[in-house]
C-alpha positions in Angstrom: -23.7 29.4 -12.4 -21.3 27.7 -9.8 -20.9 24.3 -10.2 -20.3 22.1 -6.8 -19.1 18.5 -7.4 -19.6 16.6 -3.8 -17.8 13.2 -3.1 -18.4 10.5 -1.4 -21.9 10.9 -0.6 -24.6 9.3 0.4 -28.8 10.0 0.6 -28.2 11.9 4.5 -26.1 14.4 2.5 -28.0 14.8 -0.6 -31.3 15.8 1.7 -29.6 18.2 3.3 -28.2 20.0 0.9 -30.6 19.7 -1.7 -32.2 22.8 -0.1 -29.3 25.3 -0.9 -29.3 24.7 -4.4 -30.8 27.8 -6.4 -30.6 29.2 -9.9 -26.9 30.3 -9.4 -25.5 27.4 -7.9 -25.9 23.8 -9.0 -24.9 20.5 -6.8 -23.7 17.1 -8.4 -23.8 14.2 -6.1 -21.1 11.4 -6.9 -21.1 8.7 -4.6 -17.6 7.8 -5.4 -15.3 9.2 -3.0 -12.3 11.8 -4.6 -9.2 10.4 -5.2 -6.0 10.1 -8.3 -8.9 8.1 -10.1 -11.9 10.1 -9.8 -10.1 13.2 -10.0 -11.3 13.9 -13.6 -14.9 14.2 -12.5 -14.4 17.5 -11.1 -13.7 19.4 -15.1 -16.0 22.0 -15.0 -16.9 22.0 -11.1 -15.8 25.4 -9.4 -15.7 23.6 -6.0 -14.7 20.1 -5.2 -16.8 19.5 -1.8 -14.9 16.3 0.0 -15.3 14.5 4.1 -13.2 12.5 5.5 -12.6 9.9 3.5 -12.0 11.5 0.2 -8.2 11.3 -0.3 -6.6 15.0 -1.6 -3.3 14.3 -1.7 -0.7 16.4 -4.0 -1.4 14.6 -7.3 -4.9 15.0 -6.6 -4.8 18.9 -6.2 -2.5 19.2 -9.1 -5.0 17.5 -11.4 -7.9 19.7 -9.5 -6.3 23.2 -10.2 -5.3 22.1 -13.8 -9.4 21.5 -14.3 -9.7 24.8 -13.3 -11.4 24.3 -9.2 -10.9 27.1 -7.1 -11.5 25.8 -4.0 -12.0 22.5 -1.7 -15.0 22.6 0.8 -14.5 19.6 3.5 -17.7 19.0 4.9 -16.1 18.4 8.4 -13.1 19.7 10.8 -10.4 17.6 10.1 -8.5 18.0 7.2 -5.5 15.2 7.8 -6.3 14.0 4.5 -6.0 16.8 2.5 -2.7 18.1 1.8 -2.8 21.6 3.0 0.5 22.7 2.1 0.9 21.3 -1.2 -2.7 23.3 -1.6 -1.3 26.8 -0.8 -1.0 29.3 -3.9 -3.1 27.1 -6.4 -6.5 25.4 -4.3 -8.4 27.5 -1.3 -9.3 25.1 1.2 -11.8 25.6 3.9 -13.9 23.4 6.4 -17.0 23.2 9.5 -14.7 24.0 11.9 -18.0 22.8 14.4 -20.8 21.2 12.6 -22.4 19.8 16.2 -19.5 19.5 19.2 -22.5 18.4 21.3 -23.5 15.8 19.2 -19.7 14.0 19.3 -19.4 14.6 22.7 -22.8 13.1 23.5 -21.9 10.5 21.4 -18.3 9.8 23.4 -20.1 9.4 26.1 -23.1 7.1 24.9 -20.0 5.2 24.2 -18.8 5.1 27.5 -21.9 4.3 29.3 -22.7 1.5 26.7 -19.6 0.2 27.2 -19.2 0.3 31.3 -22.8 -1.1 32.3 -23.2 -3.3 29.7 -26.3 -2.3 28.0 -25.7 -3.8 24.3 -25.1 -6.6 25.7 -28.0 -7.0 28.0 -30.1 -5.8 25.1 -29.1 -8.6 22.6 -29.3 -11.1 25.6 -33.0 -10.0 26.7 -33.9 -10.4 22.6 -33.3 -14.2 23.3 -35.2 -14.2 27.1 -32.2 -14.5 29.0 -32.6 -12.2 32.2 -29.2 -13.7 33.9 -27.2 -10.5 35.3 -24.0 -13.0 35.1 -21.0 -11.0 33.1 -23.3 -7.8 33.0 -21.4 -5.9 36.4 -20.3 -2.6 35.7 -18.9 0.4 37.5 -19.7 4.0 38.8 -18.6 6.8 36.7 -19.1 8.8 40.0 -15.7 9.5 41.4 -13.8 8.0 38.4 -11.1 10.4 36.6 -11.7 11.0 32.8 -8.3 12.2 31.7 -9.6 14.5 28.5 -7.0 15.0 25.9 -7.9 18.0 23.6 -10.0 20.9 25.2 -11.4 22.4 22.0 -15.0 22.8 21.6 -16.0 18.9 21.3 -13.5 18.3 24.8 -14.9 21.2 27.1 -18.5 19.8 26.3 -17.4 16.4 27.2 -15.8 18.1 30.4 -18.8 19.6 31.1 -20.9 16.1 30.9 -18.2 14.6 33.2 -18.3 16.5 36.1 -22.2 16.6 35.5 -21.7 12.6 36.4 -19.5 13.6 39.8 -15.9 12.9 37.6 -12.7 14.3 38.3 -11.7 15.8 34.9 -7.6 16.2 34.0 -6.9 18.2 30.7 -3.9 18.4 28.2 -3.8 20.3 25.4 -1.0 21.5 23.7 -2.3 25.1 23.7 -4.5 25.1 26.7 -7.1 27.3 27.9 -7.3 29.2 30.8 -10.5 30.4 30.6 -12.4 28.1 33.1 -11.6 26.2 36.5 -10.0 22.9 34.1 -7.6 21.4 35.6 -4.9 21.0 33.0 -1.6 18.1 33.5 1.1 16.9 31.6 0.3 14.1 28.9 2.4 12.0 31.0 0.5 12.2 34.3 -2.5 12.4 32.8 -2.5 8.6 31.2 -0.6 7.6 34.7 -3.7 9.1 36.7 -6.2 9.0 34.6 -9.3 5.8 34.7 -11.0 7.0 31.6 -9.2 7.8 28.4 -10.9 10.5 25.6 -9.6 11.5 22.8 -10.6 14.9 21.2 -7.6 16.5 19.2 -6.8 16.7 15.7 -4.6 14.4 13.8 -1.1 15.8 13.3 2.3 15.0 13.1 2.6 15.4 16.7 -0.8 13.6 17.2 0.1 10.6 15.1 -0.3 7.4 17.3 0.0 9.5 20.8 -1.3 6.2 22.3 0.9 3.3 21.8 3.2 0.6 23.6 5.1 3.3 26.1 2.3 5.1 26.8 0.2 2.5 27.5 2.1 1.0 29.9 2.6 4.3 31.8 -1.5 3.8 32.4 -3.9 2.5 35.1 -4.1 -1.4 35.1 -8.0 -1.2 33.8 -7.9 1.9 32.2 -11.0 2.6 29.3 -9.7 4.4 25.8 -12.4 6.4 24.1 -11.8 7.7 20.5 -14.4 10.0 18.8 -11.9 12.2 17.0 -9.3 10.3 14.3 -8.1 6.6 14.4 -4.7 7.0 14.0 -4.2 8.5 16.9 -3.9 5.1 18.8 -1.9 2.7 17.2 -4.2 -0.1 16.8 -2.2 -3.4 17.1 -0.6 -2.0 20.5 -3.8 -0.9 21.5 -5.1 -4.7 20.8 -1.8 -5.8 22.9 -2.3 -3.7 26.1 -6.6 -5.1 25.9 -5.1 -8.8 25.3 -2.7 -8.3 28.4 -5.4 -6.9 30.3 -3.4 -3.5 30.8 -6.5 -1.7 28.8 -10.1 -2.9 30.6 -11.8 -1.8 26.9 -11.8 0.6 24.4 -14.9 2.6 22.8 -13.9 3.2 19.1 -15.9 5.4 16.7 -12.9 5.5 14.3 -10.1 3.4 13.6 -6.5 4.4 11.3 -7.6 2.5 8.5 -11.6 3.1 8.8 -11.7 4.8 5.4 -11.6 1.6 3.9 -14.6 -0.1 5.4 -17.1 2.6 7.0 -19.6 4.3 6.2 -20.0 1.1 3.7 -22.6 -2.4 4.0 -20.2 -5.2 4.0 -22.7 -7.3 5.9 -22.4 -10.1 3.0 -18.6 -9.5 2.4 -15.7 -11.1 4.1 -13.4 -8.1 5.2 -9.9 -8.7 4.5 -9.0 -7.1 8.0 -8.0 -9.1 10.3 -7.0 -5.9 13.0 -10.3 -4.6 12.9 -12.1 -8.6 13.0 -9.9 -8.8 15.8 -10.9 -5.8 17.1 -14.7 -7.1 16.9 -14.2 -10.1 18.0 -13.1 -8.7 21.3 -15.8 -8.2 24.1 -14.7 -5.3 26.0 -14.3 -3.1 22.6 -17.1 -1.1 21.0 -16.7 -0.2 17.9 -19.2 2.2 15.8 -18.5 3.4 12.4 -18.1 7.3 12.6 -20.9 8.0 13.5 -20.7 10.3 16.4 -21.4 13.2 14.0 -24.2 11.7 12.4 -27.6 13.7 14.3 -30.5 16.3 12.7 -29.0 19.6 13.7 -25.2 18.4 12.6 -26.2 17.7 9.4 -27.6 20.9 8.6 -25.1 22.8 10.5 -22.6 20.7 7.7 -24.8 22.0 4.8 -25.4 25.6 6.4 -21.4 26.2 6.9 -20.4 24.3 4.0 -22.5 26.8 1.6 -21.2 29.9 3.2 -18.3 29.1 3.0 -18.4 28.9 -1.0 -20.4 31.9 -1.2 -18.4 33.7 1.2 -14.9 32.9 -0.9 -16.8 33.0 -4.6 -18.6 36.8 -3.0 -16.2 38.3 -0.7 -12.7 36.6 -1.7 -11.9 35.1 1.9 -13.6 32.7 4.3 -12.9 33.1 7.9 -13.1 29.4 7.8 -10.2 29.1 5.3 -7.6 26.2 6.2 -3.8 27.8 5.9 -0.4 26.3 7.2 
């Protein structure tokens, strides 16, 4: 029988895979997330499946192939936190390359609308019967550029709802498509022309903070950051800098660099000892959402569906066209 250890999970997973499990292949559910100290939970697992959270570093995978796993499943598309090259020759590593692009997409720009008429915060206001319009003016997206920076599957849906609302689209990506009629820029004139801000491209080393002091002050005065993909691709405490000096109009945050130590997690009665994201929530033009753009129906069983293939596909066949390599 193959034994699946999953990590960091909680009941959303466990529904949706519980349906995949069969007399050869047995799931355990650990709510813990995978890391140098929970490491030792995966002796006698086949397959340590991991999201984003779960920390594989070096030390991590060493301990993994010395229990005898063959492979790491990430339940997701990024794979920033799992060190891929330290992997190579001793752990497989494969991921859902795309679980739902239209659901993180849609979400980016549920985002933006919440954010640019208002609407959370006429909601809470019409809770308490206050009808005043005061502080609720917004603006068209009509006409607006959305300067899109990633044009993979999640950024050429997003494209696609932009110019549905009448936008003028610019595109950089570092290996662009020329497939369609997008019109692709420099990274520089893109955050110089650009009213609208969206992030869509992985973490990397090249990635890593892309939006900081100098870039921000090449921007519009104004200017609306989205992020749907991986937080540390802004670097948060300029990004609170160019919103405080009114160079950034707002920012629509459904990740933040150091997320993976407060979502997905109830800290309603806690304290956090955070005082970049309290700042970041104290702030009125910033909407922040806890990772969630992923989170719909059809997602989560696309997760489940790829993320069992993929084992039997290595476990049957040897290779996984999914397979994560340097």
């Amino acid at each position: 029988m193959m034994k699946i250890a999953f990590f960091d999970t909680k009941k959303y997973d466990i529904s949706s895979f519980e349906k995949y499990k069969t007399h050869s292949i047995d799931f355990k559910f650990f709510e813990t997330r995978l890391n140098e100290d929970t490491a030792s939970l995966c002796k006698g697992y086949d397959v340590a499946c991991v999201f984003v959270n779960d920390d594989v570093n070096s030390k991590v995978i060493d301990d993994l192939y010395s229990y005898g796993v063959k492979l790491i499943a990430l339940r997701c598309a990024g794979f920033n936190n799992v060190d891929i090259k330290h992997a190579e020759g001793k752990i497989t590593v494969v991921r859902v390359p795309a679980y739902s692009p239209y659901a993180v997409a849609e979400h980016a720009i549920a985002m933006l609308l919440t954010h640019v008429r208002n609407t959370h915060k006429a909601y809470i206001r019409t809770k308490g019967y206050n009808f005043s319009l005061n502080g609720l003016c917004g603006f068209d997206l009509h006409g607006k550029t959305v300067g899109v920076v990633g044009t993979g599957k999640i950024g050429r849906i997003f494209i696609d709802i932009c110019r549905g609302f009448g936008m003028r689209v610019l595109a950089y990506d570092k290996y662009r498509k020329n497939d369609d009629d997008t019109e692709y820029t420099t990274l520089e004139n893109l955050f110089k022309s650009a009213d609208i801000i969206s992030m869509h491209c992985p973490l990397t080393e090249d990635t890593y903070h892309m939006i900081n002091e100098n870039t921000i002050r090449m921007m519009k005065k104004g200017v609306v950051i989205v992020n749907t993909s991986r937080g540390a691709l802004i670097d948060t405490e300029d990004l609170i800098e160019g919103i405080k000096s009114k160079k950034i109009g707002g920012a629509c945050l459904d990740v933040y660099e150091e997320g993976a130590d407060v979502f997905y997690e109830d800290y309603s009665s806690d304290i956090i000892d955070d005082d970049t994201l309290a700042i970041l929530l104290s702030m009125p033009n910033v909407l922040v959402t806890s990772h969630q753009a992923f989170l719909t129906n059809e997602a989560l069983e696309n997760i489940a569906e790829t993320t069992v293939k993929n084992i039997n596909d290595f476990f049957l066949h040897g290779k996984c066209e999914n397979q994560v390599t340097i």
